[in-house]
C-alpha positions as CSV (number, residue, x, y, z in Angstrom):
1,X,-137.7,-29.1,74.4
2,X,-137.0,-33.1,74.6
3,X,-136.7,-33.2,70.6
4,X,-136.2,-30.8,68.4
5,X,-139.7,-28.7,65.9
6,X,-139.7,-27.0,63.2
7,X,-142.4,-25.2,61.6
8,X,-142.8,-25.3,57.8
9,X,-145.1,-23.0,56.2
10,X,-146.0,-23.7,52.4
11,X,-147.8,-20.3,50.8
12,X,-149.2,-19.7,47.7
13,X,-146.4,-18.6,45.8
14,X,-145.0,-20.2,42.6
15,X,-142.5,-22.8,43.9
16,X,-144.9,-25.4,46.2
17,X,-141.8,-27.7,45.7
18,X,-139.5,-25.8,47.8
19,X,-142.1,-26.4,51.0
20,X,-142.0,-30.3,49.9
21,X,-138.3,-30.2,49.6
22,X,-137.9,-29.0,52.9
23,X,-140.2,-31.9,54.6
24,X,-137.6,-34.1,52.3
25,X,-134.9,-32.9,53.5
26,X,-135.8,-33.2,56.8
27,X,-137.4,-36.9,57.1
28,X,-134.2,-38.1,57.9
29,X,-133.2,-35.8,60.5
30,X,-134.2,-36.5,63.9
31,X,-136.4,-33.4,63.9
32,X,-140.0,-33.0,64.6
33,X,-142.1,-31.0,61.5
34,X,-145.1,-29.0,61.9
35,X,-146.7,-27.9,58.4
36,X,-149.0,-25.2,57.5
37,X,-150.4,-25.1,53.7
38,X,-152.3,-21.9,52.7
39,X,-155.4,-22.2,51.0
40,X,-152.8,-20.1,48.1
41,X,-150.6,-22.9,48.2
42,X,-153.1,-25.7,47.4
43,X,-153.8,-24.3,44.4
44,X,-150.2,-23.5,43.4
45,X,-149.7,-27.6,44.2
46,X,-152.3,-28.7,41.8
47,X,-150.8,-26.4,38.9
48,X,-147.0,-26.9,39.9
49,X,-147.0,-30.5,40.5
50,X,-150.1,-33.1,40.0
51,X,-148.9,-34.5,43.4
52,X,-151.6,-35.6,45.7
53,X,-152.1,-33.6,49.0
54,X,-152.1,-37.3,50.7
55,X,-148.6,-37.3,49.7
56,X,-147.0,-33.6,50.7
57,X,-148.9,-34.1,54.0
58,X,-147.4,-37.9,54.3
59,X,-144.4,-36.2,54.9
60,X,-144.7,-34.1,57.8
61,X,-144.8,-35.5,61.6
62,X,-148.0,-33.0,62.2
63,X,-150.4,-31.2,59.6
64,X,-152.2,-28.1,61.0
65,X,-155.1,-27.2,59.4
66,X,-155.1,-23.5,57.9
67,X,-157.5,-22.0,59.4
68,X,-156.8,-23.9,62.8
69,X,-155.5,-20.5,65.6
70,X,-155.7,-22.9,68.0
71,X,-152.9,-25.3,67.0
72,X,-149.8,-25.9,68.8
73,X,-147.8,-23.5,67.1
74,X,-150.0,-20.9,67.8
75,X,-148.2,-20.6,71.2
76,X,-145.1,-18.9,72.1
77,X,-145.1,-22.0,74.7
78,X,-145.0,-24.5,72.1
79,X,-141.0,-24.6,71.6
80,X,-139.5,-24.9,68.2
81,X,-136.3,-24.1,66.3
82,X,-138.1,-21.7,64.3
83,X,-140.4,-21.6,61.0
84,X,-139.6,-22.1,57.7
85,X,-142.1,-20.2,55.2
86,X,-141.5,-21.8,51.9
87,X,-142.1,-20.5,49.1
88,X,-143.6,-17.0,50.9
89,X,-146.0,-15.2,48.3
90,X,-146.1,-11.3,48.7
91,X,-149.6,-11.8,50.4
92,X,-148.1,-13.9,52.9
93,X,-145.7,-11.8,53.7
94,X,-147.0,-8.3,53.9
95,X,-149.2,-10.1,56.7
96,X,-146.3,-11.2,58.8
97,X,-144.5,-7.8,58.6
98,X,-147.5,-6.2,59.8
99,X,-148.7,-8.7,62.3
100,X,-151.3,-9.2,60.9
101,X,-152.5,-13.1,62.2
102,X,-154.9,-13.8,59.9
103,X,-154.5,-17.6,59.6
104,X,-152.2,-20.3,61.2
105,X,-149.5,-19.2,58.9
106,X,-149.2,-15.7,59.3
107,X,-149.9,-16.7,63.4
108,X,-147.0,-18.9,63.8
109,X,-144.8,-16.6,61.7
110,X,-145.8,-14.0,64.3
111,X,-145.4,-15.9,67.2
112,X,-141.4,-17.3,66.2
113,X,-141.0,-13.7,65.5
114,X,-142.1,-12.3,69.5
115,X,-140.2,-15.0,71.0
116,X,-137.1,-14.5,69.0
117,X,-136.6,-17.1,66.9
118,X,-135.1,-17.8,63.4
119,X,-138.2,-17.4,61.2
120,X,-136.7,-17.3,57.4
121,X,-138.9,-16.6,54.6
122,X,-138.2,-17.9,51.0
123,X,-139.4,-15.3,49.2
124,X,-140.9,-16.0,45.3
125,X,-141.9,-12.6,43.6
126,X,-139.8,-10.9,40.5
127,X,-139.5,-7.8,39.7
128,X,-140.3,-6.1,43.2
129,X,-142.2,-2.8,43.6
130,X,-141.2,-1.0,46.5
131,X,-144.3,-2.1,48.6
132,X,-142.4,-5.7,49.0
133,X,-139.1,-4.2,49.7
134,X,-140.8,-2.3,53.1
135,X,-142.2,-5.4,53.8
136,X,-139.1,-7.2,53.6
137,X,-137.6,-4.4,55.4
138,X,-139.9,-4.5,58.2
139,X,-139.7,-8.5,58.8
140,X,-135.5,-8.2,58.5
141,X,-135.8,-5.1,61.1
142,X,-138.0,-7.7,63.2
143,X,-135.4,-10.6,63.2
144,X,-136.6,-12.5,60.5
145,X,-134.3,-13.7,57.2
146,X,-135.3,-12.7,53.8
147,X,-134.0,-15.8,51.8
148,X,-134.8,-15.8,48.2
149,X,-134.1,-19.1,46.7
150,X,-131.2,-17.6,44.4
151,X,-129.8,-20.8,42.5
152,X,-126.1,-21.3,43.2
153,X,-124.6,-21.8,39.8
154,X,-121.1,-22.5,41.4
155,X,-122.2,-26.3,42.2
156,X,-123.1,-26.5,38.3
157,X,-126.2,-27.8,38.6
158,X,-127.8,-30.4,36.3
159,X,-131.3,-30.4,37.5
160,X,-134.1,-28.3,38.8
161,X,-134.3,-31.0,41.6
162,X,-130.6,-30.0,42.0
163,X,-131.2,-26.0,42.3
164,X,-134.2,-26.2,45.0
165,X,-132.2,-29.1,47.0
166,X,-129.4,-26.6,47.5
167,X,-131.5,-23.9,47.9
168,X,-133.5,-25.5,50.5
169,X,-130.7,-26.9,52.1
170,X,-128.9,-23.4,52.7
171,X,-132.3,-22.4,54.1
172,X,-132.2,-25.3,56.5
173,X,-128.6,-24.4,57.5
174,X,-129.8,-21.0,59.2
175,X,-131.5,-23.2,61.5
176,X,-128.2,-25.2,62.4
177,X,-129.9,-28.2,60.6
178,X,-127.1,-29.8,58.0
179,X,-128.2,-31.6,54.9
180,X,-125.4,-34.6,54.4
181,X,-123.6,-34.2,50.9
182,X,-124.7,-30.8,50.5
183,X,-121.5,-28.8,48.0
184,X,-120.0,-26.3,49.7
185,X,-117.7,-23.9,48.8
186,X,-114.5,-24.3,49.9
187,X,-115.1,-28.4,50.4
188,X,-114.5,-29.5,47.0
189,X,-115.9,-26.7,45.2
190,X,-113.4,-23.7,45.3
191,X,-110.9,-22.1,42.5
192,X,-108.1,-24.9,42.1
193,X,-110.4,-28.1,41.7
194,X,-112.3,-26.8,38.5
195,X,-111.0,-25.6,35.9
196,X,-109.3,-22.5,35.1
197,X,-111.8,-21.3,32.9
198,X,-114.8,-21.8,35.6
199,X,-116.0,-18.9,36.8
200,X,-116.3,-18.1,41.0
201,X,-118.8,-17.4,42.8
202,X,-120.2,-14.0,43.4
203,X,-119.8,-13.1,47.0
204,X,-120.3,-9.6,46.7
């Protein structure tokens, strides 16, 4: 692989601008981006965030087409870092923990999963039944990461912009891709620079 892919797969959960913060994130980076939008997730982007589809897709290096099981990343030969899927509705993925490639998403899920790559999911559903969990269950027992953006309160956040960068960014990270000037615990953010009275992290 002369440069390095990633895949990024935008469903139709509630959170489009997780999927769009990731192709942010990324412009910089000298890293080639594939992106998938579900028919789902066009919706959700009309509702969430009035932002033109010109604009999202602006953002990636190559848009596939949805219904497109032909693409590129269709093909365990096609070399990439891994995929991406965020946000992942339920729908999206019960179909990728039962193989079930119904559309370009759920394909190059698939595929990053039979050639062993990271595939992480960014999963948006609350509460779960135990239906998702199986499914979550199945993908993990598979290889894949179950990576629910869980706000890290330990950076304080000021923003919503703030929450799904850092979200996003840890995402990124399981790929061995680094955000610049992401907090980290333990690099400025630790018990002995705040004060006493700030609470720490939950590792557990």
């Amino acid at each position: 692989m002369s440069r390095r892919r990633i895949v990024i797969g935008i469903s139709g959960a509630s959170g489009f601008q997780y999927g769009m913060k990731a192709l942010e994130l990324l412009q910089p980076m000298d890293v080639e981006t594939h992106l998938v939008i579900s028919k789902g997730a066009e919706l959700t982007r009309s509702l969430e965030t009035g932002i033109p589809r010109e604009a999202v897709i602006g953002m990636a290096d190559t848009v596939h087409a949805i219904g497109n099981l032909g693409a590129s990343i269709s093909s365990g030969s096609f070399e990439t870092l891994g995929m991406l899927v965020a946000p992942c509705s339920m729908r999206s993925l019960a179909a990728i923990a039962h193989n079930l490639s119904d559309n370009l998403l759920t394909r190059a899920a698939d595929v990053v999963l039979k050639e062993r790559r990271r595939l992480v999911l960014m999963v948006r559903e609350t509460p779960l039944n135990l239906g998702h969990i199986r499914n979550m269950a199945l993908v993990t027992e598979m290889g894949g990461v179950v990576f629910p953006p869980v706000p890290a309160m330990y950076q304080r956040p000021a923003s919503l912009d703030e929450v799904i960068t850092h979200s996003v960014a840890r995402a990124l990270d399981l790929f061995g891709l680094a955000v610049p000037r992401m907090q980290r615990w333990g690099e400025g953010i630790e018990a002995g620079t705040e004060p006493a009275t700030a609470p720490l992290p939950d590792h557990s």
